[in-house]
C-alpha positions as MATLAB code, in Angstrom:
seq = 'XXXXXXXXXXXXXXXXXXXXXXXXXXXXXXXXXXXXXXXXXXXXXXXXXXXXXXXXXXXXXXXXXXXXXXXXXXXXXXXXXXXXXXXXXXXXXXXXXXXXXXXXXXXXXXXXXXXXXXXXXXXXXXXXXXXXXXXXXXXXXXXXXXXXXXXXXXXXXXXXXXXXXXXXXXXXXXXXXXXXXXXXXXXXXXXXXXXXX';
ca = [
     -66.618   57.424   21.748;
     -69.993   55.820   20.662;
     -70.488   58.447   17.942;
     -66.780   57.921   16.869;
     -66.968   54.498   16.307;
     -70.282   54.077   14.711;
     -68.886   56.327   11.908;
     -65.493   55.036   12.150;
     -67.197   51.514   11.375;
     -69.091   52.502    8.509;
     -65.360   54.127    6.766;
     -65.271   57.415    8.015;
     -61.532   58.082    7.404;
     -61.643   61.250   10.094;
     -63.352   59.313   12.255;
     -61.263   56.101   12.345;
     -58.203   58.605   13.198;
     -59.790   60.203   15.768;
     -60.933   56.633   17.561;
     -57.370   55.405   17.366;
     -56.182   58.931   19.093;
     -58.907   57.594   22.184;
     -57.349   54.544   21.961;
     -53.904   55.271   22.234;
     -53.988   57.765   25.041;
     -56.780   55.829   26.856;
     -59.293   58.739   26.652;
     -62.578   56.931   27.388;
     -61.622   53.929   26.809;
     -59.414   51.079   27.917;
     -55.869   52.415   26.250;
     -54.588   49.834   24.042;
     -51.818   50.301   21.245;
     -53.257   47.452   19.038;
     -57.066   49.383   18.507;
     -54.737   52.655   17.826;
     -52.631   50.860   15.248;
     -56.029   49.068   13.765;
     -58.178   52.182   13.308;
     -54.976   54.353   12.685;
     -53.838   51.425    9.321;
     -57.679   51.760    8.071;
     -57.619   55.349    8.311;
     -54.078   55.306    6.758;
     -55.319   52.887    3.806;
     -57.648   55.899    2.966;
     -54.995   58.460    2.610;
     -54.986   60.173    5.894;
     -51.384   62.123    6.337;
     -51.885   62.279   10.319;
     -53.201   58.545   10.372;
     -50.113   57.453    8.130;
     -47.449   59.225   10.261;
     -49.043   58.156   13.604;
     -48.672   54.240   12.288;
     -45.414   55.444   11.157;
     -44.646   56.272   14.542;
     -45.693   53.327   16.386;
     -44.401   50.989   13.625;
     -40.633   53.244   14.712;
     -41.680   52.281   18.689;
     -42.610   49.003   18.144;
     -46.275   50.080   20.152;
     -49.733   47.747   19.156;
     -47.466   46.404   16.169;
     -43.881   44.484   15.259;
     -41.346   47.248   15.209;
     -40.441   47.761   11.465;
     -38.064   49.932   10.276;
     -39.375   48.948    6.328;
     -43.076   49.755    7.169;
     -42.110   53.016    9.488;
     -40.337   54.492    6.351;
     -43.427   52.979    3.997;
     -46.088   54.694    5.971;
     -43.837   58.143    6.480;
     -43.025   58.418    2.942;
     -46.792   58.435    2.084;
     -47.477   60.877    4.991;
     -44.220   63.311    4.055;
     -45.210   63.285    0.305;
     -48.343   65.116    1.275;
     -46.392   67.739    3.135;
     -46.991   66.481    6.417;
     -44.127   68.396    8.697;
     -44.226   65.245   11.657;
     -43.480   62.760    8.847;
     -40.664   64.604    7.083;
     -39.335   64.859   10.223;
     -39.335   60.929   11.167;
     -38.547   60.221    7.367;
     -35.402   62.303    8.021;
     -34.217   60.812   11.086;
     -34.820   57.398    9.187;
     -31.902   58.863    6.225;
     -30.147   60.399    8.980;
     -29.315   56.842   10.493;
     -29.540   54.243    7.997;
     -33.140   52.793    8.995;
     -34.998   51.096    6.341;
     -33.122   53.122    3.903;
     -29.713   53.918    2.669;
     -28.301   56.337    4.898;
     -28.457   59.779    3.044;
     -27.790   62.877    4.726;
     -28.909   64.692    1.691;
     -31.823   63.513    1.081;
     -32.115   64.094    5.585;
     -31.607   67.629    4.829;
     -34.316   67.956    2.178;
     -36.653   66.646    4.601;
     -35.991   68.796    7.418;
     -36.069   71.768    5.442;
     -39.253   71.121    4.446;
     -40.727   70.428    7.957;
     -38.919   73.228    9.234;
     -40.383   75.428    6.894;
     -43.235   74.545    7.773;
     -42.738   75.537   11.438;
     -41.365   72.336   12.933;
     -39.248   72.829   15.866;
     -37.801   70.117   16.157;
     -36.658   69.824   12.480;
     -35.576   73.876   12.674;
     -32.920   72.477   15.332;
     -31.680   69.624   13.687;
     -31.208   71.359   10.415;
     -29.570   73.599   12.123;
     -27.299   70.949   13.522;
     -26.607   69.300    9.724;
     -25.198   72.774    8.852;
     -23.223   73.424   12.000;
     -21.614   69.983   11.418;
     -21.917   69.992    7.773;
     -23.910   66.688    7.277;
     -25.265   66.840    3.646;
     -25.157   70.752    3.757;
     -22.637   72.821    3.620;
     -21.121   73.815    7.002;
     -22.252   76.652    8.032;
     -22.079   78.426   11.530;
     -24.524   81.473   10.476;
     -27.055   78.952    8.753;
     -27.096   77.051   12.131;
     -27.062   79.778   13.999;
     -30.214   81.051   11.839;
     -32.281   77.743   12.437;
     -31.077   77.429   16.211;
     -32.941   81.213   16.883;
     -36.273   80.114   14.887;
     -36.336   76.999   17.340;
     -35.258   78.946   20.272;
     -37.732   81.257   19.570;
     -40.616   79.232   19.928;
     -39.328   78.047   23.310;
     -37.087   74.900   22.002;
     -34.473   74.560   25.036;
     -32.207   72.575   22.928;
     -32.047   75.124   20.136;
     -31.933   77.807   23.064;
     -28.857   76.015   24.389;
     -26.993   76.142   21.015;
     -27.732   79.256   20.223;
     -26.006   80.543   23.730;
     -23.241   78.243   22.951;
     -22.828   80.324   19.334;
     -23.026   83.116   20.819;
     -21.099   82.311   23.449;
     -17.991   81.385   21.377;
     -18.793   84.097   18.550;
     -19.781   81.786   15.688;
     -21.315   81.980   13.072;
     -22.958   85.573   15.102;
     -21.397   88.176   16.823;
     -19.783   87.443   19.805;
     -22.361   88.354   23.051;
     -22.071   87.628   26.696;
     -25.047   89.469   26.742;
     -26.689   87.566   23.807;
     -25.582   83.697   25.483;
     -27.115   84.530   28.933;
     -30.245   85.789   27.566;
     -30.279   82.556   25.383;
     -28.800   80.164   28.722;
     -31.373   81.804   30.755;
     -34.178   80.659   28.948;
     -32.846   77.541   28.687;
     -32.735   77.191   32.183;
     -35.918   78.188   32.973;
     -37.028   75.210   30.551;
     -35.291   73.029   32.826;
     -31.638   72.623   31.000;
     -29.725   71.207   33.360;
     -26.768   71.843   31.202;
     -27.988   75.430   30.696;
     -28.431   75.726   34.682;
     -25.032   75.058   35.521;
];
C-alpha cells in the first residue's frame, strides 16, 4: 500500500488504479468508496480504460459518488471506445434502458457484440437474448442459440439455462432431451434453482 501510494501521488496512472482497487475492496486498508472513486477519477483523467469503467461503475451504483446516469455513460463511452469489453457491456445496458441516453437497441447490440467478441460472458448471453427476442437484431433462434452455447460454455448458468430451454423446445437447434439435460444439469450444479427443479 505504501509503495502504491507514493507513486500513485507523484501521477502514476497504474498506480492510482491499483490504490483505488485496495480501497474499494478494503485490502489493507480501511475500505472506503470515496478514496476508490478519487484515485480511480485521477487515474481515469489520464486515460486508463479499467480506471474509466470502474468510475463508470460506481457512478451506475451510486458507491463513493452521486449516482449519475450522465457521468456513468461519460466515463463508459471513453472506456468502450478503447475496446474495453466491461464498458461496452455497461454502455449497452445504458442504450438498452434509456439511461443517460436515448434508448437504442441498435446501437445496444453493437456494443455487446463487441464485448462478446471479445470473450464477455455476460454480453455473449444478452446478445443472445436481443436476437432471440429480436431487440435491434433480427430475431433469430439459431443466432441466440449460438451466443447462449459460447456463454454456457464458459460456465454462464443463465446462458446454460437458455440453451436447455432451446433445446428443450427445438429452436433455433435440433430438438434434444438429451442435449437440454446435459445443458439443465450444469445449470444446476451452478446453483439454478430454476434449472434444479
Amino acid at each position: 500500500v505504501i509503495w502504491y501510494r507514493k507513486a500513485a501521488e507523484q501521477g502514476s496512472k497504474d498506480a492510482q488504479y491499483y490504490l483505488a482497487d485496495l480501497y474499494f475492496l478494503g485490502n489493507g486498508v480501511t475500505q472506503s468508496n470515496e478514496e476508490a472513486a478519487k484515485w480511480w477519477r485521477k487515474s481515469a483523467e489520464q486515460g486508463s480504460d479499467k480506471a474509466q469503467v470502474k468510475l463508470a461503475t460506481l457512478y451506475y451504483k451510486g458507491l463513493g459518488v452521486t449516482q449519475s446516469n450522465e457521468e456513468t455513460v461519460k466515463w463508459s463511452l471513453k472506456s468502450a471506445e478503447q475496446g474495453n469489453a466491461e464498458a461496452q457491456l455497461l454502455l449497452g445496458l445504458l442504450y438498452k434502458y434509456g439511461l443517460g441516453v436515448t434508448q437504442n437497441y441498435e446501437e445496444t447490440a453493437k456494443l455487446w457484440r463487441k464485448s462478446a467478441d471479445q470473450g464477455n460472458v455476460q454480453a455473449q448471453f444478452l446478445l443472445g437474448t436481443l436476437y432471440y427476442d429480436g431487440n435491434g437484431l433480427p430475431q433469430s433462434y439459431e443466432e441466440a442459440a449460438k451466443w447462449y452455447k459460447k456463454s454456457a460454455e464458459q460456465g454462464y448458468v443463465l446462458g446454460q439455462v437458455n440453451l436447455a430451454h432451446l433445446y428443450f423446445d427445438g429452436k433455433g437447434v435440433s430438438q434434444s432431451d438429451e442435449e437440454a439435460a446435459k445443458w439443465y444439469l450444469s445449470a444446476a450444479e451452478n446453483g439454478n434453482d430454476a434449472a434444479q427443479f
